[in-house]
N, C-alpha and C positions, 0 to 999 in steps of 0.2 A: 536215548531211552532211560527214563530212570526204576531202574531195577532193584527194589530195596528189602532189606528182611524185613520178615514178617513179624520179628521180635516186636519192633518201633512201633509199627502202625497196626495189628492188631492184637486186642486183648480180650480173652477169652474169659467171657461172664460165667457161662454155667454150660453141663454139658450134661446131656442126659442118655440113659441107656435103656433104647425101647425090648419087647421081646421076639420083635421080627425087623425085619428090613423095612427101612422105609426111605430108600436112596430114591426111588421115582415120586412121593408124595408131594401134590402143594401144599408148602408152607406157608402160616400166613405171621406177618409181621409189620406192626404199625409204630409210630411215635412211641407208643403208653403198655403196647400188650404185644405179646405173639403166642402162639398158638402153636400147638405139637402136639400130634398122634400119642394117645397113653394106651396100655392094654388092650391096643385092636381097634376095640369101640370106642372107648373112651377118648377125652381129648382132655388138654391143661393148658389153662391161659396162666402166663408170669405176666407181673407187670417188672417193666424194666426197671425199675428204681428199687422193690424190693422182690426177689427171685425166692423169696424162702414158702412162700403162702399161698400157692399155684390155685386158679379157680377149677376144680373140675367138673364137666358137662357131659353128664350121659343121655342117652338117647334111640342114640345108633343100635343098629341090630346086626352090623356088618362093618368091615374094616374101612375105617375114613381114609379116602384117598383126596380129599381135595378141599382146600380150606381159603377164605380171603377176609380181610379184615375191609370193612366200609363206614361210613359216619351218618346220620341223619338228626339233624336237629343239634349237630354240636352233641350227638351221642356215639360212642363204638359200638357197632354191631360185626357179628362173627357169621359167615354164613359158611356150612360145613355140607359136605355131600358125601355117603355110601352111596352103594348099590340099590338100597332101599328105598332112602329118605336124602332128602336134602331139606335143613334147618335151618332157618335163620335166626338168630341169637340175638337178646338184646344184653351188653356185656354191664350196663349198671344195675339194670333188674335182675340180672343174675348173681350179684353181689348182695343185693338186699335181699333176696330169697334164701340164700345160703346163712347172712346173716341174720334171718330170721326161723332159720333151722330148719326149713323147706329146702325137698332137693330143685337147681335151679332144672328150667325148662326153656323152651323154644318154640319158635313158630313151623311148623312144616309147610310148606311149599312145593314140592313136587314129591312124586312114589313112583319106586319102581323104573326108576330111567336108565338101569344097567350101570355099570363101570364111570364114574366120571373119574376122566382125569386134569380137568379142569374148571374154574367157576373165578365168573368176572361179573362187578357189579356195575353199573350202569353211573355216571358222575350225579344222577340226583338220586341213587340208590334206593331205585324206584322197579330196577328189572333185574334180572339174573340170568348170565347167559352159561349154561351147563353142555360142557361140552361130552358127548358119551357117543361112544363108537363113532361113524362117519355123520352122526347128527350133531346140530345144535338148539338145545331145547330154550328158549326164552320165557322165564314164569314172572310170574308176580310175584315180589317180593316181598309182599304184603300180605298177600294168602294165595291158598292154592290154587292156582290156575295157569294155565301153560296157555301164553299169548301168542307162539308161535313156533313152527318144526322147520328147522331151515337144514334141509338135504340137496346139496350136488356134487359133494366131493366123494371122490371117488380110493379113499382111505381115512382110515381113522383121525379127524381132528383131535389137534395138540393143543391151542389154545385160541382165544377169542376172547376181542377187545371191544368196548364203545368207542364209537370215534368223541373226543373231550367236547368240540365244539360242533358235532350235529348228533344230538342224540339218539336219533335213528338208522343210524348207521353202525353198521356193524362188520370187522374184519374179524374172518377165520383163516387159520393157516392149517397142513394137515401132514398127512404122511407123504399126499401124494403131490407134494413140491409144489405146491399152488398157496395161492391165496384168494381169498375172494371177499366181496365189498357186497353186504347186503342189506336192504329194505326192508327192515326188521316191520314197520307196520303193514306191507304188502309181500313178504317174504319174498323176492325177488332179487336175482343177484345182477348187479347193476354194473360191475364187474370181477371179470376173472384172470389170473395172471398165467402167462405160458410157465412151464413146466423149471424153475431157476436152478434146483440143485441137484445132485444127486442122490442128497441125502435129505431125511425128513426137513420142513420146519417144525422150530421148535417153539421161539416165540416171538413174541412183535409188542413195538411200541409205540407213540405217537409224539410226534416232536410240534407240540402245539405252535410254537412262534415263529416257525415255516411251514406249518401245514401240512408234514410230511412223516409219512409210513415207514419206520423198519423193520427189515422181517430178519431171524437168525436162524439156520439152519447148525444139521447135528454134524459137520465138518467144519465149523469157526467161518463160515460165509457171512454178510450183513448185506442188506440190499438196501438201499434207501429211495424210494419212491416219494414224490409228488400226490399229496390225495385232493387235485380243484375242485369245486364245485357240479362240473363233467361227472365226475367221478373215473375220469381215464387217466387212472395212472400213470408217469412216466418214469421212468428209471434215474434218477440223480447219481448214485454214485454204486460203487460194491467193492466189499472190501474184502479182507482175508485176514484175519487175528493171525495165523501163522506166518503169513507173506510178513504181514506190517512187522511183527516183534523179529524174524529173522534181520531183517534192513536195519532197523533199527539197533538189532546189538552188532551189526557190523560194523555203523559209523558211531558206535561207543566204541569200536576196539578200535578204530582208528583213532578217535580222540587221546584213548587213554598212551600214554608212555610205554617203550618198553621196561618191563620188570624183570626179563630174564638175564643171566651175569652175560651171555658174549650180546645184549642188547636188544632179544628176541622176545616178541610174548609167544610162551608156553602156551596154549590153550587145550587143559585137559578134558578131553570126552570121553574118556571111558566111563562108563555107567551111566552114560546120558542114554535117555529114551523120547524118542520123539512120538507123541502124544498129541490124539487129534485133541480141539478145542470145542466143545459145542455150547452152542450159545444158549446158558440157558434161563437166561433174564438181563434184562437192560432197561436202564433206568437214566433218567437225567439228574445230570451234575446239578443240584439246585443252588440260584441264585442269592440265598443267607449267607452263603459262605461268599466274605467281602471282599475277598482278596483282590487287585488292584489285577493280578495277571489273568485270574479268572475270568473276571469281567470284559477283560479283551477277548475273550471266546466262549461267546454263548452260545457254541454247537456241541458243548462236550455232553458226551453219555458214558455211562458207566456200563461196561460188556463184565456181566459175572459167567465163570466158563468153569470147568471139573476143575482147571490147578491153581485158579488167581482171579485177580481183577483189574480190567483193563481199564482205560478210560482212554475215548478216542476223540479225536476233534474231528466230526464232519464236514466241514467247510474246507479243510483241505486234506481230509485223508490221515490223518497221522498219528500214531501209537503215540501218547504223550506217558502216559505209566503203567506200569505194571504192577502188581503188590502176585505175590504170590503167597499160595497153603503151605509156607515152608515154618519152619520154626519151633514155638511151644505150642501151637495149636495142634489138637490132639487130630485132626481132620487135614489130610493132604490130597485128597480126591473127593469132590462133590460129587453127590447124584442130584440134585437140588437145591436150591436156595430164595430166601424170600429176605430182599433190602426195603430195609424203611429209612428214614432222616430221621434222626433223634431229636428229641429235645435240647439237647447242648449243643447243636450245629457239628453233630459227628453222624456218623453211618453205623446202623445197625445191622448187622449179615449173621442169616441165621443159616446154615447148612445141617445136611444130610450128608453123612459118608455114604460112598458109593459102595463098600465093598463091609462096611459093619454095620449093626443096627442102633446107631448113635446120633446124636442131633447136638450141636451145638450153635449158644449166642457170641457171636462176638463182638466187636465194636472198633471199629478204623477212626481212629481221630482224625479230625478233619485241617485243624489250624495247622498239622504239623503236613498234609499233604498239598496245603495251599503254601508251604515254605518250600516244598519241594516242587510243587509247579514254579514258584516264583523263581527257583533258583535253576530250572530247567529253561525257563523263558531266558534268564540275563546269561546261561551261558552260551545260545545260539547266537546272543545279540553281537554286534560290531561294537567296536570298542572307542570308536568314534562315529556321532550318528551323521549320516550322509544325507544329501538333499539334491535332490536335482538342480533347483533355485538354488544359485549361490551366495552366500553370506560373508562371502570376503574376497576381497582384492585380489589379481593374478599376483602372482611374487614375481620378484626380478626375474629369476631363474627359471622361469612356466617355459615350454615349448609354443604357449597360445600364446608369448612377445615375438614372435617373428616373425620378419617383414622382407618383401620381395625386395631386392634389390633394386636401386630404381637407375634408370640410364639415363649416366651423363650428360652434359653439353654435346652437341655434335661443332669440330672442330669448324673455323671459320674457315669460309674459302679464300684461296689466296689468287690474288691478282697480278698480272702482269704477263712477263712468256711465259712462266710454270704453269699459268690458265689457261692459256691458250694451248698448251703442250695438253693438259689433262685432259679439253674437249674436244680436240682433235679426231677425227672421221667417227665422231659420235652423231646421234638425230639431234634436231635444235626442238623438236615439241618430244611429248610422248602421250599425245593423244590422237584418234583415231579424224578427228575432225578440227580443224582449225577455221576462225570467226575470219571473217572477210575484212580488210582493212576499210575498204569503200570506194577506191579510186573510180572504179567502173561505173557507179551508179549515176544517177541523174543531180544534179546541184539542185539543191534544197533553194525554194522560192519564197514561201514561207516560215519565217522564224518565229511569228506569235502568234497564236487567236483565241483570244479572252472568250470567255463562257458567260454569257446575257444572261439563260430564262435559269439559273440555280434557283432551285427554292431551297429556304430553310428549314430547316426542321421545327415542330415547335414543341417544346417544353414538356410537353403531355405524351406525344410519342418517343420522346426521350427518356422519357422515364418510362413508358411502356417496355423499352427495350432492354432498359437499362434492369427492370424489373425480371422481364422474361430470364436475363443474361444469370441474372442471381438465381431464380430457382433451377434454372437446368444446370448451376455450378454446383449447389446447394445437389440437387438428385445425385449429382453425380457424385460427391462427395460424402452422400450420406451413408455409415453403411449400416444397415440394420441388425438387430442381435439373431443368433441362430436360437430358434425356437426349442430349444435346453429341456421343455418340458413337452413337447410333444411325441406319442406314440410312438413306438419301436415300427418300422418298418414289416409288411406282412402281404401286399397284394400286388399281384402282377400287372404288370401293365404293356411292357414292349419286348420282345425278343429279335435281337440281331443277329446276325452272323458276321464273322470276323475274317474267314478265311475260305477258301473251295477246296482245298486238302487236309486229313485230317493235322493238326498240330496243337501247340500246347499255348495257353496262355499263362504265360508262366509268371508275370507280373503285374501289377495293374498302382496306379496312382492318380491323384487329383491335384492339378494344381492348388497355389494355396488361396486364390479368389475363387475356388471352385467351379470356371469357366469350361478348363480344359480338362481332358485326361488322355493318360498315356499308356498305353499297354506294349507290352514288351511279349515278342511271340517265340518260339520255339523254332523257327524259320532264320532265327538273325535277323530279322525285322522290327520296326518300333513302330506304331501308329499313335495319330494324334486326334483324339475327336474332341470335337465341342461337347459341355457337357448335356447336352439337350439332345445329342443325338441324330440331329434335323441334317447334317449335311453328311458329305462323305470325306472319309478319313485323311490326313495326309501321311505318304507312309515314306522313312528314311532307312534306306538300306546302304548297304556297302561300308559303314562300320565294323561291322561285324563276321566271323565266318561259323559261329556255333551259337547253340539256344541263349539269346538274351537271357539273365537269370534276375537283372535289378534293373530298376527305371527311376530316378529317383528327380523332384523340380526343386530349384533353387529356389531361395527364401523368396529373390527378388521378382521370382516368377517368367525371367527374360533368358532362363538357357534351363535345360536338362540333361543328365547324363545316363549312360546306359554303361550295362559293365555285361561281359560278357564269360563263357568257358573258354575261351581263346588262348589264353586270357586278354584281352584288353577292356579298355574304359573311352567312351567314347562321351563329346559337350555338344553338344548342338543347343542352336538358336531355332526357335519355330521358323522364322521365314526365311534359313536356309536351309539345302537339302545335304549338304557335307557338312560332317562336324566340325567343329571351329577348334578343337582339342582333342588331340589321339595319341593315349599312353598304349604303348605296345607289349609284346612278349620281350623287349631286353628288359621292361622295367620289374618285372613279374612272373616269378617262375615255377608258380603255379594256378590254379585259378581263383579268379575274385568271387570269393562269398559274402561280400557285401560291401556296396559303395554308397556314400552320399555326400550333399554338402553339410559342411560344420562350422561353427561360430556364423553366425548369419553370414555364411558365403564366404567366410574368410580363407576355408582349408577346403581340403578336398579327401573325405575320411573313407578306408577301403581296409580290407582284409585281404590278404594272400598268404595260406598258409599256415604259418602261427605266428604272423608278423602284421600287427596293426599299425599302418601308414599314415603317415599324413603329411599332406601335401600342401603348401602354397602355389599359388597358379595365378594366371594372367590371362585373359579371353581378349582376342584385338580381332576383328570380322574382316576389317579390312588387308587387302594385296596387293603386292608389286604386280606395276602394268604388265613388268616382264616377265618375272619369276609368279607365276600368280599359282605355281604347285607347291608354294613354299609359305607357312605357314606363320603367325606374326607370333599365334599363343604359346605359351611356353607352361612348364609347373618343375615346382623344386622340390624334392625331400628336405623337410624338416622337421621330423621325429617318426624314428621305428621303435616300437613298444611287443616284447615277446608275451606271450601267456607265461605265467609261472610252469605250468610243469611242461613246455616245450610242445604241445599240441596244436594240431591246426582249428583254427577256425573254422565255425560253421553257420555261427549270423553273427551279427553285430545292431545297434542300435543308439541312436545320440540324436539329439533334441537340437532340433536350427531354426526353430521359432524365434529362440532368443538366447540369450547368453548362458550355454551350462558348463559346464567342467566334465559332467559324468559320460563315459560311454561302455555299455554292455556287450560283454562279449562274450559266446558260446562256444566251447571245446569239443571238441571229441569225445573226450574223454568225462561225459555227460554234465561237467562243471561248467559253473555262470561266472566270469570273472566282469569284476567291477572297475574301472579305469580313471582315476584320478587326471585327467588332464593336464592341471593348474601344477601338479610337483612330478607329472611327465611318472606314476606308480600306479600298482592292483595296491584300488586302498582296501578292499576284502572280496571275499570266495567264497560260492555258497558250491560246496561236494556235493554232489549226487544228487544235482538239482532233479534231474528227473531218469527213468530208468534206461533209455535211450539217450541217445547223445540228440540236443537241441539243434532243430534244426528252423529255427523260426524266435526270433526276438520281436520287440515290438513295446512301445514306450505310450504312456497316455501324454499326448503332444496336444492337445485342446486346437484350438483354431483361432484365429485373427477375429471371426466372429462371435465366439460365445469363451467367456468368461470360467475359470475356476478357480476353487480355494489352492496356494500355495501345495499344499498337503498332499493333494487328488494328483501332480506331478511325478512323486513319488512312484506310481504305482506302474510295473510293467508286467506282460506277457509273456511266456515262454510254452512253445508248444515242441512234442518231440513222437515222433513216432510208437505207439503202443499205450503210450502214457498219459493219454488225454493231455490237458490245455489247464495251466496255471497261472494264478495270477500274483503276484509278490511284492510287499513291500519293501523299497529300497533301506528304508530307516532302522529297520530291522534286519533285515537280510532274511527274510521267512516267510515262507506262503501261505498267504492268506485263505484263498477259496480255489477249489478246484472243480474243473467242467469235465464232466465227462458222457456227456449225451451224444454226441455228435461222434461220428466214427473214422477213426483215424490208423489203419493198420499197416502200411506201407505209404501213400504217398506223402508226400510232403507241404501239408495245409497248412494256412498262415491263419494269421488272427487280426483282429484290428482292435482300438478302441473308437466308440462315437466322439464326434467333436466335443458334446456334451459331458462325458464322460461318464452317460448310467446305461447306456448298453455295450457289450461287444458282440460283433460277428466274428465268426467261424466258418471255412469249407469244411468239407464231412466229404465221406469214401461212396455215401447211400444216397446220391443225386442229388444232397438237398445242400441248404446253407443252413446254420442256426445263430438266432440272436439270444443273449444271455442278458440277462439283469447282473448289475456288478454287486448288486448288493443279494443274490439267493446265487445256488449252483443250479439250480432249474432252467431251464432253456425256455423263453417265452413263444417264440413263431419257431416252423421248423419251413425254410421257404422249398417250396417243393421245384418239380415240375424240369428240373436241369437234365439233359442228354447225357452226364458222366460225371465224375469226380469234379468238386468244385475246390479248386486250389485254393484261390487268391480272391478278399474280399478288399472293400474300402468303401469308404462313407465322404459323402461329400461335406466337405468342411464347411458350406455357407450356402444357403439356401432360405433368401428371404421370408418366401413363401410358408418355409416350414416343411416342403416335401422331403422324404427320401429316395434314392435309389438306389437298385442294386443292378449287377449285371453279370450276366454269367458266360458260358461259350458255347452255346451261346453265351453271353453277359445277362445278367439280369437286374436289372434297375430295378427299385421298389423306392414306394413313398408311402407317406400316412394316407388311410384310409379316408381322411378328409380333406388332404391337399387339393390341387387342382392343377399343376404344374410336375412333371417328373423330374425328375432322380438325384437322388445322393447316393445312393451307394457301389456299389459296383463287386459282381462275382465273375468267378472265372471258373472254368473247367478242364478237365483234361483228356483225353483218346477223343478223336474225332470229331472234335469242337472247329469248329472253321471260321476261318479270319475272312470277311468278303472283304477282296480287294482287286484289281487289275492282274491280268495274267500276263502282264509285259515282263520285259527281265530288267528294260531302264529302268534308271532312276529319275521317279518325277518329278517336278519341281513343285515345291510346297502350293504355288498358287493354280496348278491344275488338280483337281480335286478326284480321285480315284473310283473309276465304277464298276460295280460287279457286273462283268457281262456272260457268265457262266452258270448250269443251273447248281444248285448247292448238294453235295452229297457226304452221305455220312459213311464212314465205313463201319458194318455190324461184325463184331469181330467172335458172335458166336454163330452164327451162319454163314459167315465170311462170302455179304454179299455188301451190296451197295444199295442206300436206301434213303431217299429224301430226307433231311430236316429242316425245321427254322431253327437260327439257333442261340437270337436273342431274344431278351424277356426284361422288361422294362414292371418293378412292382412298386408301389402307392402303401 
């Protein structure tokens, strides 16, 4: 966090001293003018260039509490409200009236509307919305006429905005922790918000270039909502100005060195007071100011609060500065304040002390705080930028040069007595059946009989054939692109069941033709479905002896592995039913939190511990006639890699589509470490990735069928319990957008990316799935309809069609609402989700096909009875 004096960045224009309090008044302050309370009634407009020549505008019959500066026609207009009157000002005719030795005047537009403590003009400053007790008066700005009384809150409103891009819409915020969306020409409220703080709101703003509402309340809360079309808001993020700046000056006291002599930082708090924040204006960081780091985030706003000013990047949540009232400014607690953008590309901040009766202008230069964002950005950066895609050669010395050893000649056999000694009361075959020599049979009578009536073929059906031969090599061959630009997944279409007792789905994947899928059950089970659905499962047990936890299909698409809390890691081939490779508990002496294949198949990459493995391996299907419990596969350790600070592991994540160097790894100790392959090192460490330790990695891996820019690589997932779901640039080492719609408080939800790489899915704790746009934090589809907790999603990487689906546990498959074909995606669930399968305790063999011969039940675990379900759901 950059925490700077207030010496630098603000300087104090003019300060004035009224005769009463004016810490609660709105101030108004534009480009060219602001506006302050004089003698009660009175007001004084300065222009900011020269402060000596104030315009003053009486009128008032009663103390101004509410003022806003607005434009029409490329002119300033001032509109000001008492108790009495509320005026609208034209601020050049009041200049030529004064300099024509007339006292200046105003337009009146409303009487008698009590107390306002607020006044918002309309963007064609054409209406006035006056907020006064728990009403909101709307007049004509023009003359006096009140176009509409919009009352349903049920305490005094604070403030109220137009919406920028529907001008009939209108948001009030109030005492009583609501907000509400209304129909300014049918005064109707279109919507109302549940009850968010415990403290009043204060104010709200509108973030035009997502469309979205935020509201600040008088304990430092932000809420940032979604305003659609619908007009049903949805909650996008919420923050806490005290939460963010404590975090933040912790991993500054971590950065910084110690400064104390035995090597300790000192940290003095005596006379520290912790001081709530209230929000009481927010503004966007405007885009004149050029700076190159700026421009990389265009969600910041500017949070003005009683001791400072913040500015926060919404997209991922993060305190980027602070300026604090410390210094030569005469003003160290706000009761107020009104921010304009200057004319020189700096910030005007005009405050009200909270505790004297003084007003002060000041002015934060801007180029010096875009040096200081710049210089905040390059110190988070890596110091070598990293790429998923590799840009240079393995080096000699890479642990990715190693290669299995390959076996010898086998020695020649030798002939004479020593042979006959060696085969001695040995068997002469070793097979079950031996070909008959022929002696017994009948002698052969006929040795030739030439073929007469052959016809030939002729030229025309040869090319027929030969035609046919080409397009079904050609079909077969051909493979389509995945439809990159079609809808996010949203409608239900099939619901399965997986199991007849309750258990957990605790993994799920797609092969990478997106034929097959695999789910790994909570029983020590794996099943195998086509991805259509249409048949029944084949299931592989006896692997394993606790809850499969990964399922993961090689590049080649011709073996998969299962890793389990055993610990073991089990390879099987589809068309056998025992695995063809079984690393046990001697190799592993704690449990695997995440296995897969690496370098297209080359390694075999797994965590145990705080120890990152990798393996070389060998798959051979076939067996001794004799020894046939004796296995051919083998695998080698060739590179253990520790975490930096000795922590165990808790995901992992590496890219085996194609050649990377990079692999992700989550600590305990809530840190993302990044893993160099190619010089066998953590080439950087991003602390305190999120607030909980990560319990879900996850990498944008595109597909064999859809295409993306090098770039879109870069970017991976990280989700952790309490913390909602982050998404991060590797190149940087910094989070870009953060999700936090979907609910996540104890169990342990994954995330995915689409092949295409513009939406992700999400499980949520509230039955549903959510899909995300990568480019907003808003949640597009929320998929409903699921029996429990939806752990584990996944998107099928190829689907010619263009369909999606999903699948829950039930599984829930979903596709576009105009496909014709189901599923690409896949959800899972947890408590009572059931796997249908065969209630034998053999193990079947892949080509007999498993059927549910039992009826399905769910255990209700708050009436703790038993109660039918279905429990898959197939969505379009």
């Amino acid at each position: 966090m950059a925490d700077v004096s207030s010496v630098q960045y603000f300087i104090e224009r003019f300060s004035v001293i009224c005769n009463k309090p004016v810490s609660h008044v709105q101030l108004a302050c534009c480009s060219s003018h602001c506006a302050v309370p004089w003698q009660d009634k009175n007001i004084r407009v300065y222009t900011t260039d020269n402060l000596e020549h104030p315009l003053e505008l009486t009128g008032h019959h009663g103390d101004v509490s509410a003022m806003v500066f607005g434009t029409v026609k490329g002119r300033w207009i001032l509109c000001s409200a008492s108790e009495e009157y509320v005026i609208v000002w034209d601020i050049d005719r009041c200049y030529r009236q004064v300099k024509e030795g007339v006292i200046a005047s105003g337009r009146v537009v409303g009487t008698l509307l009590g107390r306002v403590v607020h006044l918002s003009l309309c963007p064609q400053t054409s209406k006035v919305a006056v907020c006064s007790g728990s009403r909101v008066f709307v007049l004509n700005a023009e003359r006096e006429e009140v176009l509409a009384v919009l009352k349903a809150h049920l305490g005094p409103v604070t403030a109220s905005e137009f919406c920028p891009w529907d001008f009939n819409l209108l948001i009030s915020v109030s005492e009583d922790r609501t907000f509400k969306v209304w129909d300014v020409m049918k005064g109707d409220v279109l919507f109302q918000s549940a009850v968010l703080s415990a403290s009043p709101l204060l104010s709200l703003f509108f973030v035009e270039q997502n469309r979205q509402l935020i509201t600040g309340s008088g304990d430092g809360q932000l809420w940032c909502h979604t305003l659609p079309a619908d007009h049903k808001c949805r909650l996008v993020t919420k923050l806490d100005l005290s939460k963010l700046e404590q975090k933040l000056k912790n991993l500054r006291n971590i950065n910084t060195p110690p400064n104390g002599k035995d090597g300790i930082t000192h940290n003095d708090v005596r006379g520290t007071v912790e001081t709530a924040k209230p929000v009481l204006r927010i503004w966007a960081h405007g885009p004149q100011y050029g700076h190159a780091s700026m421009h990389q985030r265009g969600s910041c706003v500017w949070i003005g609060s009683s001791d400072g000013l913040y500015l926060l990047d919404l997209d991922t949540s993060e305190l980027l500065i602070t300026l604090p009232f410390k210094g030569d400014l005469s003003i160290s607690m706000a009761g107020s304040l009104a921010i304009s953008h200057g004319c020189a590309d700096n910030i005007l901040c005009l405050l009200t002390s909270l505790f004297e009766p003084s007003v002060v202008l000041s002015e934060v230069n801007n180029a010096q705080l875009d040096e200081l964002c710049f210089g905040l950005l390059k110190g988070f950066s890596v110091e070598e930028q990293l790429s998923v895609v590799p840009s240079s050669p393995l080096v000699p010395e890479s642990p990715l040069n190693a290669e299995l050893t390959k076996l010898g000649l086998k020695p020649q056999r030798k002939t004479g007595g020593s042979c006959q000694k060696s085969v001695k009361n040995q068997p002469l075959v070793f097979h079950t059946q031996v070909k008959s020599s022929g002696y017994n049979a009948a002698a052969c009578r006929t040795m030739f009989k030439p073929q007469t009536n052959v016809k030939k073929k002729t030229n025309a059906s040869s090319k027929t054939s030969t035609n046919k031969n080409c397009v079904l090599f050609n079909r077969k061959s051909l493979i389509r692109e995945y439809p990159s630009q079609s809808a996010a997944p949203s409608m239900c279409s099939i619901r399965l069941s997986v199991s007849t007792t309750p258990t957990t789905v605790s993994s799920l994947q797609y092969s990478g033709d997106g034929k097959h899928i695999l789910c790994g059950l909570g029983d020590s089970s794996v099943l195998l479905y086509n991805s259509t659905l249409t048949d029944d499962p084949a299931v592989y047990t006896g692997g394993h002896g606790k809850t499969v936890n990964c399922v993961c299909w090689s590049h080649s698409k011709q073996w998969f592995l299962s890793s389990s809390e055993d610990p073991t890691l089990c390879i099987w081939t589809p068309s056998v039913a025992e695995p063809v490779l079984t690393m046990g508990c001697d190799q592993f002496a704690k449990p695997i939190r995440g296995a897969q294949f690496y370098y297209l198949d080359k390694f075999l990459l797994l965590a145990s511990g705080s120890d990152l493995l990798l393996y070389l391996y060998h798959l051979d299907t076939t067996k001794d006639d004799i020894k046939r419990y004796k296995h051919r596969s083998k695998s080698k350790l060739t590179g253990k890699f520790n975490m930096k600070t000795g922590t165990d592991i808790t995901s992992i994540s590496a890219i085996n589509d194609f050649y990377s160097y990079i692999v992700l790894a989550a600590g305990a100790d809530r840190t993302i470490q990044v893993f160099d392959m190619n010089h066998g090192c953590v080439a950087t460490q991003i602390p305190d990735a999120h607030s909980r330790a990560v319990h879900h990695l996850t990498q944008n891996k595109g597909s064999l069928f859809c295409s993306q820019t090098p770039e879109s690589y870069n970017l991976f997932l990280s989700s952790a319990v309490t913390d909602s779901l982050k998404m991060w640039d590797l190149r940087s080492a910094r989070c870009v957008r953060r999700y936090e719609s979907h609910v996540n408080r104890c169990h342990q939800c994954t995330a995915t990316f689409s092949p295409c790489g513009r939406f992700i899915a999400t499980g949520s704790e509230d039955h549903s799935a959510y899909i995300y746009d990568t480019r907003s934090s808003g949640f597009l589809h929320k998929l409903q309809r699921h029996s429990d907790t939806v752990l584990n999603v996944a998107f099928n990487p190829a689907n010619p069609e263009g369909s999606f689906g999903f699948f829950s546990a039930g599984w829930k498959p979903s596709r576009n609402e105009r496909c014709r074909f189901p599923s690409t995606s896949i959800l899972s669930n947890d408590h009572g989700i059931t796997v249908r399968r065969s209630t034998s305790l053999h193990t079947p063999h892949p080509s007999q096909r498993v059927l549910a011969s039992v009826p399905l039940l769910q255990l209700d675990s708050t009436h703790h009875s038993y109660r039918p379900v279905t429990a898959i759901i197939l969505l379009f």
